[in-house]
C-alpha positions as semicolon CSV with decimal commas, in nm:
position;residue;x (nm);y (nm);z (nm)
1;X;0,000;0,000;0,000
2;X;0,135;0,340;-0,131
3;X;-0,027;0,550;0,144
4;X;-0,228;0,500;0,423
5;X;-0,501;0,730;0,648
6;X;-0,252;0,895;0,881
7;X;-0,141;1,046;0,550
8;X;-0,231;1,398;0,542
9;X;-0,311;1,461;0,213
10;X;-0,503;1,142;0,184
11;X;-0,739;1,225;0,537
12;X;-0,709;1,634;0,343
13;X;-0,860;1,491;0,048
14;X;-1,145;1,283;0,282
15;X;-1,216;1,607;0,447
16;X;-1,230;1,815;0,122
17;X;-1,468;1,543;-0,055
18;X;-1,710;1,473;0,291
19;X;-1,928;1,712;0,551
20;X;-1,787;1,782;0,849
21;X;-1,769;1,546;1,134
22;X;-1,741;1,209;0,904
23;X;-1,376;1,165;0,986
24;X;-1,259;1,149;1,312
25;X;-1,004;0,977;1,541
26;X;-1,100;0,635;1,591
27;X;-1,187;0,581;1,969
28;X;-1,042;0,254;2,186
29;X;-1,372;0,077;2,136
30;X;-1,306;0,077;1,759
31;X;-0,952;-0,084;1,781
32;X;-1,118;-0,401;2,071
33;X;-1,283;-0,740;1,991
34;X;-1,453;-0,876;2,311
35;X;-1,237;-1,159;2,333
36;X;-0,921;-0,915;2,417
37;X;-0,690;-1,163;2,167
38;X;-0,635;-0,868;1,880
39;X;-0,607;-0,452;1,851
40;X;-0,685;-0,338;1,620
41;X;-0,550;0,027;1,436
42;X;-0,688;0,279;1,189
43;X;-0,532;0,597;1,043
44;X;-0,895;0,749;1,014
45;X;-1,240;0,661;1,198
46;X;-1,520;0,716;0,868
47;X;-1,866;0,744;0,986
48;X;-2,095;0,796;0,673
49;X;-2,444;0,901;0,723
50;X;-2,562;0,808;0,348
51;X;-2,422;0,531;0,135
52;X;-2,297;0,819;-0,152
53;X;-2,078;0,900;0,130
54;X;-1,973;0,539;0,193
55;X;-1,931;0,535;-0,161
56;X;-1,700;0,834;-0,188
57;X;-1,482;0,694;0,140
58;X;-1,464;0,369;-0,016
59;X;-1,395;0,487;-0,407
60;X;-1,087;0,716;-0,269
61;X;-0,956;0,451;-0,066
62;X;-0,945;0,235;-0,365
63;X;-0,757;0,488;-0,549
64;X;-0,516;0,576;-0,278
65;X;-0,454;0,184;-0,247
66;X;-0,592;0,242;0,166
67;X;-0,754;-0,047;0,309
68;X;-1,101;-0,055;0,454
69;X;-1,208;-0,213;0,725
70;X;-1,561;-0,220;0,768
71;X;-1,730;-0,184;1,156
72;X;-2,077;-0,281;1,278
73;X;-2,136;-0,332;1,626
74;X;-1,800;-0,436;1,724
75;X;-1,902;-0,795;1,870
76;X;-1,767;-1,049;1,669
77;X;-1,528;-1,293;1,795
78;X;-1,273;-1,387;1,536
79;X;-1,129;-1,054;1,492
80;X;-1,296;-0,917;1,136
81;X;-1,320;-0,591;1,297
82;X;-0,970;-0,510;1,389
83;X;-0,658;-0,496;1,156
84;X;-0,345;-0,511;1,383
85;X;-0,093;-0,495;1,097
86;X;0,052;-0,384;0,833
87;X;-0,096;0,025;0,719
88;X;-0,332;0,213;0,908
89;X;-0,657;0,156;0,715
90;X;-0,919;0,393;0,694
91;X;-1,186;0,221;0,932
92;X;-1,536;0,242;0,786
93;X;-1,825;0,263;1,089
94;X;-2,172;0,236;1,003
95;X;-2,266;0,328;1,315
96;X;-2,494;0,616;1,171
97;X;-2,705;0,412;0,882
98;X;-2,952;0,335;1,118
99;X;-3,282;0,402;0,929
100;X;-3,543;0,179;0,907
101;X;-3,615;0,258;0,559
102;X;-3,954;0,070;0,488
103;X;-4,187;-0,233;0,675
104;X;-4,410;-0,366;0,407
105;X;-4,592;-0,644;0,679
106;X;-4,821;-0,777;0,393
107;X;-4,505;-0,848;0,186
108;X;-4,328;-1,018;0,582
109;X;-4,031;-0,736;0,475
110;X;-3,854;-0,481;0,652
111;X;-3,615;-0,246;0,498
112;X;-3,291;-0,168;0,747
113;X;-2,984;0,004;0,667
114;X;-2,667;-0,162;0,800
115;X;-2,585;0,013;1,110
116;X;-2,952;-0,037;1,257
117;X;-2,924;-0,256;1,603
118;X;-3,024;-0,563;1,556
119;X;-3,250;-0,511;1,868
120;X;-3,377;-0,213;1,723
121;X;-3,494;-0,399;1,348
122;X;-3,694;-0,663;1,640
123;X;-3,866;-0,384;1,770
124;X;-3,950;-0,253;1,420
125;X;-4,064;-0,570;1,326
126;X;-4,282;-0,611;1,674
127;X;-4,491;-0,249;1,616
128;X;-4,613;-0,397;1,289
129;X;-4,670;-0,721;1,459
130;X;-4,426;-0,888;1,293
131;X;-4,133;-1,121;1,397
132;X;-3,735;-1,038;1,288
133;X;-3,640;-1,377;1,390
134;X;-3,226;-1,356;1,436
135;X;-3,193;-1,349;1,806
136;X;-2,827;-1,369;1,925
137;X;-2,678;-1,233;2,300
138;X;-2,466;-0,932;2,163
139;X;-2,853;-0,804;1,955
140;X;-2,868;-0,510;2,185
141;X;-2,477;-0,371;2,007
142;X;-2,470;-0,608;1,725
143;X;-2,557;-0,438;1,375
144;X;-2,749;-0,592;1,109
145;X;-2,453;-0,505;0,857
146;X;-2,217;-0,713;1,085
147;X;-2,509;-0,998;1,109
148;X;-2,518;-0,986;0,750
149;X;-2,136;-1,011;0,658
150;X;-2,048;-1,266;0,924
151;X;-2,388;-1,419;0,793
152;X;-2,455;-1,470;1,167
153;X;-2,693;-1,777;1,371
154;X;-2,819;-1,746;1,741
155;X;-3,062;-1,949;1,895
156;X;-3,410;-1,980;1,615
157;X;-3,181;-2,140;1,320
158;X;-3,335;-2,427;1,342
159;X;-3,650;-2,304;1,263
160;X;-3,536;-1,950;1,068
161;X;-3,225;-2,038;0,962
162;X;-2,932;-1,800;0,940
163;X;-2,922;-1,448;0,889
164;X;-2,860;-1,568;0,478
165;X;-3,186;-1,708;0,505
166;X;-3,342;-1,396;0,605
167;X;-3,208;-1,197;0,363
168;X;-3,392;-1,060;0,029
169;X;-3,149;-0,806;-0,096
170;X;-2,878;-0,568;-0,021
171;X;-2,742;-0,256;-0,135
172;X;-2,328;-0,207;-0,128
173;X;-2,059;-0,042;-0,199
174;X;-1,793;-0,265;-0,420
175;X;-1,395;-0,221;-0,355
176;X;-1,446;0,009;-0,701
177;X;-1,680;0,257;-0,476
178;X;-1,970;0,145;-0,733
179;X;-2,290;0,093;-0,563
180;X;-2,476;-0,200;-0,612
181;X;-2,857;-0,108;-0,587
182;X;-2,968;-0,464;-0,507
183;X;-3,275;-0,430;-0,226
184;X;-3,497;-0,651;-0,397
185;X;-3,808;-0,770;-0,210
186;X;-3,876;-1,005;-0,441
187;X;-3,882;-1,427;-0,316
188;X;-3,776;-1,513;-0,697
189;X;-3,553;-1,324;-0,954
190;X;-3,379;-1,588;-1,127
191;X;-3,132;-1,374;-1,329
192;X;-2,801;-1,547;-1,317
193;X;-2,521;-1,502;-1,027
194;X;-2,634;-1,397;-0,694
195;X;-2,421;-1,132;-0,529
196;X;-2,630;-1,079;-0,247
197;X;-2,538;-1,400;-0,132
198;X;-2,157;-1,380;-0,223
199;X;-2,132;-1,043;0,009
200;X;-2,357;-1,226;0,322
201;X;-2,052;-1,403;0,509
202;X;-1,783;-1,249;0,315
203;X;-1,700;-1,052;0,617
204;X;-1,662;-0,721;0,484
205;X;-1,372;-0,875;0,249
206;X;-1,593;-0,831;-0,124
207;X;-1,735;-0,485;-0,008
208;X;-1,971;-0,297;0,273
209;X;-2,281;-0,399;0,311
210;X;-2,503;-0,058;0,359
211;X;-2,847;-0,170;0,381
212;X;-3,060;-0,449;0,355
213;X;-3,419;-0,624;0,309
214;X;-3,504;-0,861;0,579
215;X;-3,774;-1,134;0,552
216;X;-3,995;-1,124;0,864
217;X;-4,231;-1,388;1,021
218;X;-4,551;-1,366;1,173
219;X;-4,563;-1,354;1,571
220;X;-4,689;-1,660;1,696
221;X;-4,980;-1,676;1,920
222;X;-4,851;-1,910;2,159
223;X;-4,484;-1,920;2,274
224;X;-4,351;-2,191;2,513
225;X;-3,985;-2,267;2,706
226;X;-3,934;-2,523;2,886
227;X;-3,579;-2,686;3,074
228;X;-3,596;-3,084;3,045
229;X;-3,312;-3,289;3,262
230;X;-3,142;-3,544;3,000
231;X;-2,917;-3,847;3,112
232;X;-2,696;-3,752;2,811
233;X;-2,633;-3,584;2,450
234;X;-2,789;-3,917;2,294
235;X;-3,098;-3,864;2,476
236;X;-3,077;-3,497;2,405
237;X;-3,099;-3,584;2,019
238;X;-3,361;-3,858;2,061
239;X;-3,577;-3,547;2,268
240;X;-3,514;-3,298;1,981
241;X;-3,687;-3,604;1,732
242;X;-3,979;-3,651;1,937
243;X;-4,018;-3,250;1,992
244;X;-4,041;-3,198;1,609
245;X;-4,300;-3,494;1,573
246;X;-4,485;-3,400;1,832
247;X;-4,458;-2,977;1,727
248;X;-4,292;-3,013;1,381
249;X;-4,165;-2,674;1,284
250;X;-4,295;-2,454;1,564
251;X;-3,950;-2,555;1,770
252;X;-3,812;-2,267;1,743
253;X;-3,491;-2,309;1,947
254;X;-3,345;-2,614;2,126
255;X;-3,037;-2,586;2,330
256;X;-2,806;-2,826;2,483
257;X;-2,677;-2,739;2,819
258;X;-2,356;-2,916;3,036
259;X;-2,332;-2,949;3,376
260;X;-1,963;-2,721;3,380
261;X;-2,139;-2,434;3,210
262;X;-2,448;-2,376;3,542
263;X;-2,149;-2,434;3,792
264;X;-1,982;-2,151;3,617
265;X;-2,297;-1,936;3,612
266;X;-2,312;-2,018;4,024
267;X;-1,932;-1,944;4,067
268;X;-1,924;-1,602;3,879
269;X;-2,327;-1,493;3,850
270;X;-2,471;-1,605;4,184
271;X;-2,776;-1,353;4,061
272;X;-2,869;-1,613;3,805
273;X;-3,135;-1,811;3,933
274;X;-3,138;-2,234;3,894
275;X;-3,401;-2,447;3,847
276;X;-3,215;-2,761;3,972
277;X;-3,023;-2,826;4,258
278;X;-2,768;-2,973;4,272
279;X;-2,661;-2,872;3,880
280;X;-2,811;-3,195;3,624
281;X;-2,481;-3,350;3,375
282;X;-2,688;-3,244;3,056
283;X;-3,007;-3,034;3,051
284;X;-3,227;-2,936;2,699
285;X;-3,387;-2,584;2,650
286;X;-3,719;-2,604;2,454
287;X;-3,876;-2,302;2,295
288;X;-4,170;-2,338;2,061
289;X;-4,413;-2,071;1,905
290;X;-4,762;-2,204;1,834
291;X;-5,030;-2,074;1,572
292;X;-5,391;-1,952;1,779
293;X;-5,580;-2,229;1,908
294;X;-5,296;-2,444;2,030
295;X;-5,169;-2,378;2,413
296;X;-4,772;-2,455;2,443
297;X;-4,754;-2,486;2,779
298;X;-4,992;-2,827;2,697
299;X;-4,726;-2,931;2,429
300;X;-4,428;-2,901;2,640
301;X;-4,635;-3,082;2,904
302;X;-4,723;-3,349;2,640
303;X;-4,400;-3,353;2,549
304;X;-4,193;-3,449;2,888
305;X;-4,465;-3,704;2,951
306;X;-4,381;-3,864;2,613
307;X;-4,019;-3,773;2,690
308;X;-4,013;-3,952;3,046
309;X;-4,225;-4,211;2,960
310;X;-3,924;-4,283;2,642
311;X;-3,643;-4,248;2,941
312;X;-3,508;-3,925;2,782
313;X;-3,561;-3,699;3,017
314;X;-3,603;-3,723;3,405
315;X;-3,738;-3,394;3,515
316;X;-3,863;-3,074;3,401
317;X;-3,943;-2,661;3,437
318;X;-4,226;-2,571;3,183
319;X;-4,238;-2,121;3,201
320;X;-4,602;-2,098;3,334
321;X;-4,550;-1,705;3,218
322;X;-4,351;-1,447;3,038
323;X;-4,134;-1,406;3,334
324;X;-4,051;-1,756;3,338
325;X;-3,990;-1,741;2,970
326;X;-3,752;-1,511;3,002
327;X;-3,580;-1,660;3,330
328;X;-3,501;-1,999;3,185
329;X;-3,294;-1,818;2,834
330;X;-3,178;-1,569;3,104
331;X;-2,958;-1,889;3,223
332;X;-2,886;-1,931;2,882
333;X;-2,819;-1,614;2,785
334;X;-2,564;-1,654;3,086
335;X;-2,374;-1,887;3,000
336;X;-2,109;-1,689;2,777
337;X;-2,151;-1,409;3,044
338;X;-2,008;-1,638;3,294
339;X;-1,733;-1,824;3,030
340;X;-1,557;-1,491;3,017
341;X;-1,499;-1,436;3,349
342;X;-1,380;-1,777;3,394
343;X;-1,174;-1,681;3,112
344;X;-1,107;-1,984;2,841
345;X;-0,757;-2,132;2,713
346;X;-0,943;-2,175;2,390
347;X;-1,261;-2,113;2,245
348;X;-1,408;-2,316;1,969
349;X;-1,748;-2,256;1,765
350;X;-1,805;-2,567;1,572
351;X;-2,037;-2,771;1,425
352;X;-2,100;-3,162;1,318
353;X;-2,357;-3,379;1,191
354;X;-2,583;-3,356;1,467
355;X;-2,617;-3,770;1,449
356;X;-2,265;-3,732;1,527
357;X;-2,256;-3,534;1,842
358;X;-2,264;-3,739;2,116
359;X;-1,931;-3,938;1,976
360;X;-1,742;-3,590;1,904
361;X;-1,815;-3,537;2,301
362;X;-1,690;-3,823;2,409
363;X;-1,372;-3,824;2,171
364;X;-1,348;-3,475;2,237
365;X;-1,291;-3,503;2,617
366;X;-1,055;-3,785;2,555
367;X;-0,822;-3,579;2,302
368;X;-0,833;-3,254;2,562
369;X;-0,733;-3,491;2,879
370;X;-0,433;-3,555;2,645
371;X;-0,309;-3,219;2,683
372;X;-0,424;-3,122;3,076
373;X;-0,682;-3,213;3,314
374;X;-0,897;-2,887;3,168
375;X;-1,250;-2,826;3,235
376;X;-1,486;-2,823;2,945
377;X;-1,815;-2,616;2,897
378;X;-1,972;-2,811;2,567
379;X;-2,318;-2,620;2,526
380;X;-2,533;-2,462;2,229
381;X;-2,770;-2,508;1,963
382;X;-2,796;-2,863;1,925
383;X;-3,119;-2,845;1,703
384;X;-2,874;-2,705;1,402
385;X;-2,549;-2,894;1,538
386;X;-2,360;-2,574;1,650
387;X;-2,154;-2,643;1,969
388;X;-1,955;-2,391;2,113
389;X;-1,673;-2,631;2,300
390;X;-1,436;-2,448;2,538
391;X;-1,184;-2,565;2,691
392;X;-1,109;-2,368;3,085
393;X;-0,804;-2,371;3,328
394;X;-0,852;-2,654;3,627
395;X;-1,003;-2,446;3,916
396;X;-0,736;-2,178;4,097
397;X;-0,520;-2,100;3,770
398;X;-0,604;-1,842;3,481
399;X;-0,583;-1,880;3,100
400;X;-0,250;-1,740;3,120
401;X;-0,104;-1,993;3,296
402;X;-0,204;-2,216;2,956
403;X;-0,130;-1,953;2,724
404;X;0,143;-2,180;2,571
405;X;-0,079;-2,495;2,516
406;X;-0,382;-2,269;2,362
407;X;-0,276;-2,323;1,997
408;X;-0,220;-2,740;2,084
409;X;-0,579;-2,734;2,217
410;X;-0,739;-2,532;1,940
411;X;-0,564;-2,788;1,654
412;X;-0,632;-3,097;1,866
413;X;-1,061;-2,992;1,849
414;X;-1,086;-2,877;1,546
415;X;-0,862;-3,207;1,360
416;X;-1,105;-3,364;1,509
417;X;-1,421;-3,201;1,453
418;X;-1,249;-3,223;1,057
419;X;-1,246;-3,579;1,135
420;X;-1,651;-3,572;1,212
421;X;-1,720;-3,397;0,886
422;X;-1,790;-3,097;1,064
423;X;-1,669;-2,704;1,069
424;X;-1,456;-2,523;1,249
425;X;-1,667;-2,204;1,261
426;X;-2,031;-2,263;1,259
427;X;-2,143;-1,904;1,326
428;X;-1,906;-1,685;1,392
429;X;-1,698;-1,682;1,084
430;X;-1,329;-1,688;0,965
431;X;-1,187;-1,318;1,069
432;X;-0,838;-1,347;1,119
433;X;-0,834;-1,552;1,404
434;X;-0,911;-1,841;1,172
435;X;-0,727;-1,812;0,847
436;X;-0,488;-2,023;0,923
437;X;-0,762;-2,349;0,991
438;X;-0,924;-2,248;0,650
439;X;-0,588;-2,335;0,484
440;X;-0,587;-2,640;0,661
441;X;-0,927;-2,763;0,672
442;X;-1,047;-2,595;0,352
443;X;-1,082;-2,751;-0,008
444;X;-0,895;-2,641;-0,222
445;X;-1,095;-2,612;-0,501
446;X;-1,304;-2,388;-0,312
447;X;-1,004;-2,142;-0,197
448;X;-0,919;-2,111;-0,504
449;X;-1,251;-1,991;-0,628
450;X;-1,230;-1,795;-0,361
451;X;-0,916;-1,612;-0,390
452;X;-1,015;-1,555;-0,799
453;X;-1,337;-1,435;-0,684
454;X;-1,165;-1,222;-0,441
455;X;-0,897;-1,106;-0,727
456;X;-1,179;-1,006;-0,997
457;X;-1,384;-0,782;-0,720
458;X;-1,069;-0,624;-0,536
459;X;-0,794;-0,673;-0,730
460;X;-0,628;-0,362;-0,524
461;X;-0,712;-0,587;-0,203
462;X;-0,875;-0,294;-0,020
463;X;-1,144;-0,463;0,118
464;X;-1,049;-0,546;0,477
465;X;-0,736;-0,693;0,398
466;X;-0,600;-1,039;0,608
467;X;-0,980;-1,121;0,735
468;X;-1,090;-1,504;0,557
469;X;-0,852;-1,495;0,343
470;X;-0,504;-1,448;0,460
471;X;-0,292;-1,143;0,292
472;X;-0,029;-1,209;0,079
């Protein structure tokens, strides 16, 4: 790269082509990723407040051979957001696109620009009694842009599917600074490549994503949680079976919960209230929605009495009211809260053939005893096989203390979750944390449509340069 943002005829150029206030000095929050493993720099903090002006930071940058790194909300955990080498980019925040542009609720569309909270879009969708569906624990920071470009999961995949799957169109601004007016709301258009779906998961590394129409659901009459005890993950998967033949499709969420992960929530959020005492090994959490007509507390109810009567599940919590509701996914919801102050040698979001789970979490424990007598927190969305399996300090020592044996651990999981079939990042993306286990695990036919597809839309490599794809 010829210059970079620091450059002051570059930023005097910026400053000359934008209103006042756009460009600023980036603050510490920009240059953080939750995790504390990267930080990030930037020459110049953009903040556009119309995608012309995303356009024109993005067009100059390409010119001046900058690179861009685009910002959302600043929560993802693979380090997309940050750059901590090579030249100062210019750091693109949409932190100001945060219109809701249009709700159409006979079409089931809403029209969001890419720095809208993801929170914010639910509420949107709620006030024309409609659903927005993606429901994740950072939705209160996270930005639908982000959500979008790290085509993000949560906890209703298995019924919604992932934030892809939500998506109609998008309009963006290529590495060229061309915008691409694509917000279609149309549920066919079968006119050759699709780009929207290119740019959703390409992490900001094919261009910025700068708004976007959303397919939304209708709010179901009836919604359900419940917190069945399981004897183990086999059981768990024979409960999720019966759940969907006894519900079908209104399961919205089912998540699988280990023992480890509630004595973490009693060691470091005492607040957190628990159903069962003392902590159960495994434990499922139900959520269904239900058309009018059809009462979910029943289901659930029919449910665990099919469930026990099967010897799949030993005892129960059905919410008998909202507040319930939200108490049992408040332990959930939790669960990370209380990983990070335990603080974890290594941190892995993967997923497997969900047939396959219970033998990854047996082989799993036996290939981390290998390397220490660690303490393992296996939990997550079971219904779509996403596990996030960390791997903890014994009790008394920090991560530190293990800071040598972190990159052991992380190969020894995720050779073997190759060796299930399965993925090394199931929802939270590549960043740069990860390039190196793309080369690794990857095909190699598909890198190297990636890198040409890469090549033919950046060939200047602007476009958040050393995140999926490492830099060369």
């Amino acid at each position: 790269m010829s210059l970079n943002p620091a450059d002051p005829a570059f930023a005097a150029r910026l400053s000359a082509l934008l209103p006042e206030g756009v460009l600023r000095q980036p603050e510490p929050r920009h240059l953080e990723e939750p995790r504390g493993r990267y930080r990030g720099q930037a020459g110049v903090l953009a903040l556009p407040h119309t995608v012309e002006q995303a356009a024109t930071l993005v067009r100059e940058a390409n010119a001046a051979r900058v690179p861009v790194v685009p910002y959302g909300g600043g929560t993802g955990l693979v380090g997309g957001q940050v750059m901590p080498d090579g030249p100062a980019p210019l750091l693109l925040s949409l932190e100001r696109m945060t219109a809701i542009r249009a709700v159409h609720p006979q079409e089931n569309v809403i029209i969001a620009e890419a720095g809208a909270i993801l929170a914010d879009v639910q509420a949107a969708a709620q006030a024309a009694v409609r659903l927005f569906p993606l429901s994740l624990a950072a939705e209160g920071s996270a930005r639908i842009g982000g959500n979008l470009a790290t085509n993000a999961g949560g906890v209703n995949v298995l019924r919604y599917g992932n934030a892809r799957d939500l998506c109609l169109g998008l309009e963006a601004v290529l590495p060229s600074g061309e915008v691409w007016h694509g917000l279609s709301r149309l549920r066919k258009d079968n006119t050759g490549y699709d780009l929207k779906n290119l740019l959703i998961g390409a992490e900001g590394t094919l261009g910025v994503i700068t708004a976007a129409a959303l397919k939304l659901s209708p709010i179901p009459a009836g919604q359900g949680t419940a917190l069945f005890t399981v004897k183990d993950p086999e059981a768990a998967i024979a409960l999720l079976a019966l759940a969907r033949d006894q519900a079908g499709e209104a399961v919205s969420a089912f998540e699988l919960i280990h023992r480890q992960g509630l004595e973490f929530l009693a060691e470091t959020q005492p607040q957190v209230r628990q159903p069962f005492a003392p902590a159960p090994e495994w434990s499922a959490l139900i959520d269904v929605g239900l058309p009018r007509g059809l009462d979910p507390e029943t289901a659930l109810a029919e449910l665990f009495e099919a469930a026990e009567q099967a010897g799949l599940a030993q005892d129960g919590v059905i919410a008998q009211s909202e507040a319930q509701r939200q108490a049992l996914w408040s332990l959930r919801e939790h669960i990370p809260v209380a990983n990070k102050a335990i603080g974890a040698i290594s941190s892995h979001d993967i997923s497997v053939p969900i047939s396959e789970i219970p033998a990854f979490i047996k082989r799993g424990h036996e290939v981390v005893e290998r390397l220490g007598a660690f303490r393992i927190n296996c939990f997550g969305h079971l219904g779509d096989g996403n596990l996030h399996y960390n791997v903890f300090p014994p009790k008394g020592r920090g991560r530190e203390d293990f800071d040598h044996l972190r990159g052991a651990v992380k190969e020894a999981v995720h050779d073997l979750v190759h060796t299930f079939g399965g993925s090394f990042s199931a929802e939270h993306g590549v960043g740069r944390m990860k390039t190196s286990d793309l080369e690794r695990y990857g095909d190699p036919v598909k890198l190297a449509a990636m890198r040409a597809i890469k090549q033919a839309l950046d060939p200047n490599g602007i476009m958040n340069p050393g995140a999926v794809l490492r830099a060369v």
